[in-house]
RORO-280767 format. One record per atom (N, C-alpha, C): x, y, z. Coordinates in pm, whole numbers, plus 50000, padded with zeros to 5 digits. Example, Ala and Ser with C-alpha at 12.3 -4.5 7.8 and 13.67 -1.06 7.14 Angstrom:
! residues 2
513194943150780;512304955050780;513204967050780;512854977550708;513674989450714;512905000350787;
! end
This chain:
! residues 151
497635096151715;498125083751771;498955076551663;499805071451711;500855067851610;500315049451581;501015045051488;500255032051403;500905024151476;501925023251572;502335014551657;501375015051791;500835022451835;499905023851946;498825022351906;498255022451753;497175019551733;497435002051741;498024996351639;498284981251675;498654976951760;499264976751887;499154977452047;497744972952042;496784982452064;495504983952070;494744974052017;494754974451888;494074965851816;494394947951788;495884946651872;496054937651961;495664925652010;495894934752166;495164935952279;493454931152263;492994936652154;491164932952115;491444923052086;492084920351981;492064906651889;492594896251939;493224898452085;493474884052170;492324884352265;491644889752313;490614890052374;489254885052291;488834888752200;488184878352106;488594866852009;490074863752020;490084857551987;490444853351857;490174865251772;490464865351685;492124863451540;492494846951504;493044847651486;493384852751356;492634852951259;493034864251134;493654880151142;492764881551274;493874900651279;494704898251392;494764887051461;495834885251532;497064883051462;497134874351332;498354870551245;498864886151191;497634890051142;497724903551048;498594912451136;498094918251263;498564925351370;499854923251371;499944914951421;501484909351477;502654909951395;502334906851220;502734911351101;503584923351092;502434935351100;502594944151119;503764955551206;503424946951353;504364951451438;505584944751455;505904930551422;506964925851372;507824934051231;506854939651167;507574948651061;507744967651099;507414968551194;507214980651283;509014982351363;508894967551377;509924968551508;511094963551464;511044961151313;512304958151207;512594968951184;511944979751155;512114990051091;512785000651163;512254998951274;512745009451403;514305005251459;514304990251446;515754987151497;517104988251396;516344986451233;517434986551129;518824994051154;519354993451068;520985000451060;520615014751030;520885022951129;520155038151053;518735043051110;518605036451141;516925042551168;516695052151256;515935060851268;515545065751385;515015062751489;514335067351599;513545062051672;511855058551685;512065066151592;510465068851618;510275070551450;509245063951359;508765062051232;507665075151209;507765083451129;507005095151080;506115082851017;505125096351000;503765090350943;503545084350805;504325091650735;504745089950569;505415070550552;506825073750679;507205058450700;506605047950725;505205054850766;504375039450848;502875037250726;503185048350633;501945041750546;503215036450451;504465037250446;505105031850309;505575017050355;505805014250492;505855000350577;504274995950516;503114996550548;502304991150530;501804983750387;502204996350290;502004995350166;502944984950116;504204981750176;504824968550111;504454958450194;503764960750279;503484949450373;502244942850252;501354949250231;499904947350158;500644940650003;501194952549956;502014949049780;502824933649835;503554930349937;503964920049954;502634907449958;501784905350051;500904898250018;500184898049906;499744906749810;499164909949705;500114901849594;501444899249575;502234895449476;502324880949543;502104875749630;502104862549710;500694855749698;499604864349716;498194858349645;498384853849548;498734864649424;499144865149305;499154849249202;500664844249342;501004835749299;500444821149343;500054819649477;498794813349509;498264812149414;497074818049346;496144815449269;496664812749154;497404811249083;498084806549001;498254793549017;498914791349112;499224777649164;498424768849194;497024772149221;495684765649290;495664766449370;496774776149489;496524770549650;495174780049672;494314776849701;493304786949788;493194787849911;493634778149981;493834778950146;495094786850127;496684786650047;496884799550113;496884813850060;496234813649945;495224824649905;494424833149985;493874824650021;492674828150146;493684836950254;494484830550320;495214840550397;495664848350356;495694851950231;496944865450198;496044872950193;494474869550146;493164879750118;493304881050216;492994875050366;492264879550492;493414891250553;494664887950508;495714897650613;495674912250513;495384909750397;495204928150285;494354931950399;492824922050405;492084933350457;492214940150575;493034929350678;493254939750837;494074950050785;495364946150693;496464959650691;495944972950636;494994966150540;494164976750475;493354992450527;493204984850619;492074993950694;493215005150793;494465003150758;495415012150867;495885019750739;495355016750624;495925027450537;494785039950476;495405050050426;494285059450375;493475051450302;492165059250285;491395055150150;492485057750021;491985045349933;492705044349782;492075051349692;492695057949624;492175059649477;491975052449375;490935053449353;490865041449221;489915046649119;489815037248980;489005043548885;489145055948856;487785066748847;487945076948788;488475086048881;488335088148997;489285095749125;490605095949059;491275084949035;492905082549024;493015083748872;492075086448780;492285091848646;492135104648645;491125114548723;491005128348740;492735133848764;492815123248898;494175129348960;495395127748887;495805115848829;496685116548712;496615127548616;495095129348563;494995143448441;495635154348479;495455157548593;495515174048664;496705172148691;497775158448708;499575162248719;500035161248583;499585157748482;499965155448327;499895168448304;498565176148313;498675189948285;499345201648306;499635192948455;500705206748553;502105202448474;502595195048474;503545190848373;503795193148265;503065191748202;502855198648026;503025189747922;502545176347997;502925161847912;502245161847794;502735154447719;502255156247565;501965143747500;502855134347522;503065119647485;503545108747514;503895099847526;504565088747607;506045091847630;507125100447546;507975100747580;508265108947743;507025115547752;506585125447919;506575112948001;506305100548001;505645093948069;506525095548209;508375092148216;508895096048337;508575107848393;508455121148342;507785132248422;506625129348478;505995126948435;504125124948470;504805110048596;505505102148585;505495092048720;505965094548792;507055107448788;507775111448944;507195116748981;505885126848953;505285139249020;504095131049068;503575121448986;502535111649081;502595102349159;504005102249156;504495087849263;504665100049408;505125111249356;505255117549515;503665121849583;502765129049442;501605131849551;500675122249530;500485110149482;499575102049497;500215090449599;501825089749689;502205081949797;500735083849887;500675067749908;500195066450026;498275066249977;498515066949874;496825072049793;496185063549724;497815059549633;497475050249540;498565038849545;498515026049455;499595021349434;500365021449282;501775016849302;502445022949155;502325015949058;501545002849006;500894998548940;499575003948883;499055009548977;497815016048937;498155027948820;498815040648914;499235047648876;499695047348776;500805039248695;501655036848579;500565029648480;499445024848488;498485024348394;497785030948330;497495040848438;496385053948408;497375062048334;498755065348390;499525074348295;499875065448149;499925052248172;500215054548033;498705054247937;498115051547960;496785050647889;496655063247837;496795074147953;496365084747928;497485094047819;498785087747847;499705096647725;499785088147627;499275074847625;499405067147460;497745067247402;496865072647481;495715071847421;495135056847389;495555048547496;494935032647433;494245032147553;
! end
């Protein structure tokens, strides 16, 4: 089932209870669903790859907007940027994190044949392609460099 028919769906619930936190979140979503589909170029129909990389800036977009919230002191609209991660959240794979996403960094450093920080662009193109959708590129670009500067 495609992530536009799942949010359809999940909807449809969330006006029926009522619910306005995954109602905002939802609607978010498919407002950025139906940007994407109409753009200059687009196809018709969003592959699966397209609809976790829509989501993932949907989330990295609120995440850099908390960010700055809390900085600022707002916590009321803090609070909303937390509550809409967590609906978008849940339409994306499980994340890697911690030692999962340090295993998985090791084992592309190795396939690579990285040696030291000057590797570090090799080691981020080969984990930005198979950790899409897994991890995010903040994450990622920590663990690699930690792991080729040894700090």
């Amino acid at each position: 089932m495609s992530l536009e028919l799942k949010i359809m769906e999940q909807l449809k619930e969330a006006m029926k209870a009522k619910d306005e936190v995954r109602l905002r979140s939802l609607r978010a979503i498919k407002a950025a669903i139906l940007l994407a589909k109409t753009s200059e170029g687009a196809k018709d129909a969003l592959t699966e790859d397209d609809e976790i990389k829509l989501l993932q800036k949907l989330v990295k977009q609120r995440k850099d907007s908390l960010e700055i919230f809390q900085q600022q002191g707002r916590a009321d609209l803090a609070q909303k940027e937390e509550e809409e991660i967590g609906v978008m959240s849940l339409f994306l794979p499980k994340q890697l994190e911690g030692e999962e996403l340090k295993a998985a960094v090791q084992a592309i450093v190795v396939a690579v044949g990285a040696t030291g920080p000057a590797d570090m662009g090799k080691v981020m193109g080969a984990a930005s392609k198979q950790l899409a959708g897994k991890a995010d590129g903040k994450s990622i670009s920590a663990v690699v460099k930690e792991l080729l500067t040894g700090a």
